[in-house]
Structures are given as structure tokens and as C-alpha cells.
C-alpha positions in Angstrom: -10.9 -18.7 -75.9 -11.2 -22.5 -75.9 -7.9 -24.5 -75.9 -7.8 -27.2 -79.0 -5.9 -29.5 -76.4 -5.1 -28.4 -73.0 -1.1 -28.5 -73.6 1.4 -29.9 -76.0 4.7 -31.7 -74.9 7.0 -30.7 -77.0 9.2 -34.4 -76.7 6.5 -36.8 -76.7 6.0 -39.7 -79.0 4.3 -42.6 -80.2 3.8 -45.1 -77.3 4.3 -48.7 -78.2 2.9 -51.6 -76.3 4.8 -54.7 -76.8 1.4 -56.8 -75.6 -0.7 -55.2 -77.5 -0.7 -57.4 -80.4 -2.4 -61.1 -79.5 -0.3 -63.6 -81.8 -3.9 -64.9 -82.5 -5.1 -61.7 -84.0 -6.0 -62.1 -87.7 -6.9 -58.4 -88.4 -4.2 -56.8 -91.1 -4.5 -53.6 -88.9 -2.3 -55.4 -86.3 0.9 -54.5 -88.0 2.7 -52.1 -86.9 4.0 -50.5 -83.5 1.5 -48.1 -84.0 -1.3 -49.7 -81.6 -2.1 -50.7 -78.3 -4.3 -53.1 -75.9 -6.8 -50.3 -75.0 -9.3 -48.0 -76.4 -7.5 -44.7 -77.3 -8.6 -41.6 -77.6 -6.8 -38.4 -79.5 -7.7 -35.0 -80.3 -7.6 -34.2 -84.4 -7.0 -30.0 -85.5 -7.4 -29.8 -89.1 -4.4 -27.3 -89.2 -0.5 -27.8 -88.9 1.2 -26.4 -86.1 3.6 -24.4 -87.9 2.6 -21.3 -88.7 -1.1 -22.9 -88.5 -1.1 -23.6 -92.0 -2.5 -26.2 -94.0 -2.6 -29.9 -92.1 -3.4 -31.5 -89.1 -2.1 -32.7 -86.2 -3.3 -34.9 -83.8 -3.1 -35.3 -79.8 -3.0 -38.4 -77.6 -5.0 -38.2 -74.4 -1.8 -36.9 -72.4 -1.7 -33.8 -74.9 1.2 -35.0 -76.9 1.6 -34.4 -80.5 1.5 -37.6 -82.3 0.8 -37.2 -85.5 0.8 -34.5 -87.7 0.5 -33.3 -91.5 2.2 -30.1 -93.2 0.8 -28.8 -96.3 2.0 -25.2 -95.5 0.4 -23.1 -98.4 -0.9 -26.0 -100.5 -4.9 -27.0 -100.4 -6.3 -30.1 -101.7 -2.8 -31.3 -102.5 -2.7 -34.3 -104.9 0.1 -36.3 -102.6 -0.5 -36.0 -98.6 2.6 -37.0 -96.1 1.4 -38.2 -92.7 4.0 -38.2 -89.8 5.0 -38.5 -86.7 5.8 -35.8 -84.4 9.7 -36.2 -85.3 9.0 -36.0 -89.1 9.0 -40.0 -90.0 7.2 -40.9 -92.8 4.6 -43.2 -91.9 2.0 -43.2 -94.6 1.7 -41.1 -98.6 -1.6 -41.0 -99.6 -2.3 -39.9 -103.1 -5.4 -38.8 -104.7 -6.4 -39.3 -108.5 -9.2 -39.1 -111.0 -9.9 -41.5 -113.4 -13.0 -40.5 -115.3 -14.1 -37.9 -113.5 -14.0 -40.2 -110.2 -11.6 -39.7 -108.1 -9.8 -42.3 -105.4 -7.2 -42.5 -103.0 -4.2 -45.0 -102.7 -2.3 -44.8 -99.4 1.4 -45.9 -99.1 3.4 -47.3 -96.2 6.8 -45.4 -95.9 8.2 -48.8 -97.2 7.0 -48.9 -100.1 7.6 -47.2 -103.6 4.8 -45.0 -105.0 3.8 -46.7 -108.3 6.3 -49.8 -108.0 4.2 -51.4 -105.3 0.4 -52.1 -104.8 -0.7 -49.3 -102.0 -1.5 -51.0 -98.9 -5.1 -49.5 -99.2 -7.3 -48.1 -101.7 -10.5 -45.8 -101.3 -13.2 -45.7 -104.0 -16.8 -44.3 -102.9 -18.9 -46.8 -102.6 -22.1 -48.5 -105.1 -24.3 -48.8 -102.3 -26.9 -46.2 -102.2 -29.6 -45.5 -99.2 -32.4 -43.6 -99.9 -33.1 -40.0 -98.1 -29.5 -41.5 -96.3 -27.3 -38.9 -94.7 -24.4 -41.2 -95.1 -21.2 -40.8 -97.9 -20.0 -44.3 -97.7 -16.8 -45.3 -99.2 -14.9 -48.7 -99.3 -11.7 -49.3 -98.4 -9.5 -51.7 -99.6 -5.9 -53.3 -97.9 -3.6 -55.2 -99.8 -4.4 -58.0 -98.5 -8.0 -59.2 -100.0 -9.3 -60.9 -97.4 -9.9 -57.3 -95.6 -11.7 -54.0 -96.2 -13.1 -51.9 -94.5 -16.1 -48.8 -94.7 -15.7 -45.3 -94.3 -18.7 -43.2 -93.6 -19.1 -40.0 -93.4 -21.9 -37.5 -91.9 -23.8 -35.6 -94.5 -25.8 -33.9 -91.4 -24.7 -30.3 -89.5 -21.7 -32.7 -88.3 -20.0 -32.8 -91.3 -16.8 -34.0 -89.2 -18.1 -37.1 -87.9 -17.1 -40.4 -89.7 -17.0 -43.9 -88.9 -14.8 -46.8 -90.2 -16.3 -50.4 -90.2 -14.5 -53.6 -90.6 -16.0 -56.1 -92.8 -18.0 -57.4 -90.1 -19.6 -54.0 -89.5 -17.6 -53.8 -86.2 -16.8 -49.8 -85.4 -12.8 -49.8 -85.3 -12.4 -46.3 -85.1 -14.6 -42.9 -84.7 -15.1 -39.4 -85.3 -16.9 -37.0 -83.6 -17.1 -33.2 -83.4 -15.0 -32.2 -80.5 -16.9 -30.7 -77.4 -15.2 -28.9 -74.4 -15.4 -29.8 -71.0 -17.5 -27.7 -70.2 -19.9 -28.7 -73.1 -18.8 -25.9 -75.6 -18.8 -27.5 -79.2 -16.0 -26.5 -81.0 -15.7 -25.7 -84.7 -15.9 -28.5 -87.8 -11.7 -28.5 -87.9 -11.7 -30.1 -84.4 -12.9 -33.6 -83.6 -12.3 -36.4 -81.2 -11.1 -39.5 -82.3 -11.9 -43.0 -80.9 -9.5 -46.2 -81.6 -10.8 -49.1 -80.6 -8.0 -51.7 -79.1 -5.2 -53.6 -81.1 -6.1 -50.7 -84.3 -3.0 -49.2 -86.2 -3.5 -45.8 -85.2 -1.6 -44.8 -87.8 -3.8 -46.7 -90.5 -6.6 -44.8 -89.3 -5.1 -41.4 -89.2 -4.1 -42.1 -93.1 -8.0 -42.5 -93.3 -8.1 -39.4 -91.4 -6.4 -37.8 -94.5 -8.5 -39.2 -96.8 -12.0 -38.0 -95.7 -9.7 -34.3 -95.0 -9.4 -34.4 -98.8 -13.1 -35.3 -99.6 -14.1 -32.9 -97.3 -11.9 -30.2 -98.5 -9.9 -29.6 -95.1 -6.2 -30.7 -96.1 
């Protein structure tokens, strides 16, 4: 049987980079330890390591658990928790319906559910493309001045997503995980490409939101 990720280390943890943040960077990703100054690469499993419940979790390169989401018996949840591997809080995303449409607000760990403005907000987008096999959604921060664009694959991928910055640049990518020996493994396991100085963590919280459109979380 193929291996998700060839091992997990039990003690590892988020790797911080104290260069990895240019003091001339204007990006609103750039704010947290949660980045560094090179292309990284993890492995995301649509199920939680304990008892393989609901969740996720998700491996650096070195096999190391970095992140990772417990919904234990609960699918679809309204309210999501992403953490890291010791159980810190790093971003609450919450999903609701306003007219039959729904949205999702995500929440720094700092911040108050409902006191505070989330720090991003994802609405599905106006912009249509005929005979497209495209979902897009926009994302917006806190901060106006940036947003960002989430597609997603409507094609026998359905796993694969993309998220733009406003510039169109690819910041971060999804792709149906394959093997090294080329076997393609199934829907719940993808690859997951972070382009340099991008809060990994950011993009993870993304990572939760197109597991609820998709039905996976």
C-alpha cells in the first residue's frame, strides 16, 4: 500500500526563518513566523491523524506534521480550528449562509470571533467563464488594499486549486498528489506548493476553506 508521507516525526514543528521576511515586502501575507525565503513544498491528507477521523493534516518536505485539523466525528462543521502540530490555535474559520449563499470568514487566534473584522473573507466570485472548468472565489484580507483568488478544478482533479494574488501571481498550489513511482493517489491527498515569503499558515486556512466547499472537512 502507498505511504501518504514516507514518515512522521513525532517532535517536529514549524520552522521559522528569521530572513525570510524582506523589510521591503509590501504583501499582507508577510506577517507571521509562519513563512520562509524559499519555495516549500508539503503533503495535505484530508483526514486527522487521530483515529483517522475527520480533518487534515499536513507534512513539510522532511515528513513532519505541521499542521493539522480535528473534526473527529463532525462533517461540514460550521466553525473549523486549524493548528499546529502541538495544538496552537492559529486560524478559526467559520462558515455562514446568508440568503442561501454561503461564505467563509477566517480568524487569527488573536482575535475575537464576532468582536473583530476576520482577517479574510471568501465569497464565490461574480465573474463567470463560459464552458470554464474553473469555481473561482475571491478572497478578501483585512487590509483592502489586498485580495486574493481561489480557484478551484471542476475537471477529474477535483483537488487541485490555485490562489492568485491580485496581480494574478500563483502564491500557492494544489495538485493531486502522485507517488514516486508515478502512482496517483486518491482525491484526499494532494501536494501543496508555497511560493517564497507566503504565510503558510494563511494558505492552509484556505486549505480549509475549499475542504468545506468541497465537502472533505
Amino acid at each position: 500500500m502507498t505511504k501518504v508521507h514516507p514518515f512522521i516525526i513525532a517532535n517536529g514543528s514549524s520552522r521559522v526563518d528569521a530572513s525570510c521576511c524582506p523589510t521591503t515586502t509590501t504583501s499582507s501575507l508577510c506577517t507571521t513566523k509562519y513563512l520562509t525565503s524559499k519555495r516549500e513544498t508539503f503533503t495535505i491528507w484530508m483526514k486527522s491523524l487521530v483515529m483517522q477521523g475527520n480533518g487534515c493534516t499536513a507534512f513539510d518536505a522532511n515528513g513532519e506534521v505541521v499542521y493539522r485539523i480535528d473534526n473527529y466525528d463532525n462533517k461540514h462543521s460550521n466553525e473549523v480550528y486549524l493548528m499546529d502540530l502541538r495544538g496552537k490555535l492559529l486560524f478559526t474559520v467559520c462558515e455562514k449562509k446568508m440568503c442561501g449563499f454561503p461564505s467563509w470568514k477566517g480568524y487569527e487566534s488573536n482575535h475575537n470571533i464576532g468582536a473583530n473584522k476576520p482577517t479574510f473573507q471568501v465569497r464565490k466570485s461574480c465573474r463567470f467563464v463560459l464552458g470554464s472548468k474553473v469555481s473561482l472565489y475571491k478572497v478578501t484580507m483585512r487590509s483592502v488594499s489586498d485580495c486574493y483568488s481561489l480557484e478551484g478544478s471542476n475537471g477529474n482533479s477535483a483537488s487541485a486549486f490555485i490562489v492568485r494574488d491580485n496581480n494574478g501571481g500563483i502564491v500557492a498550489e494544489a495538485k493531486q498528489k502522485q507517488s514516486s513511482s508515478g502512482v496517483v493517489l486518491g482525491d484526499d491527498v494532494m501536494t501543496l506548493f508555497v511560493e517564497a515569503h507566503v504565510d503558510h499558515s494563511f494558505i492552509m486556512a484556505l486549505v480549509i476553506v475549499y475542504g468545506l466547499i468541497r465537502y472533505q472537512l
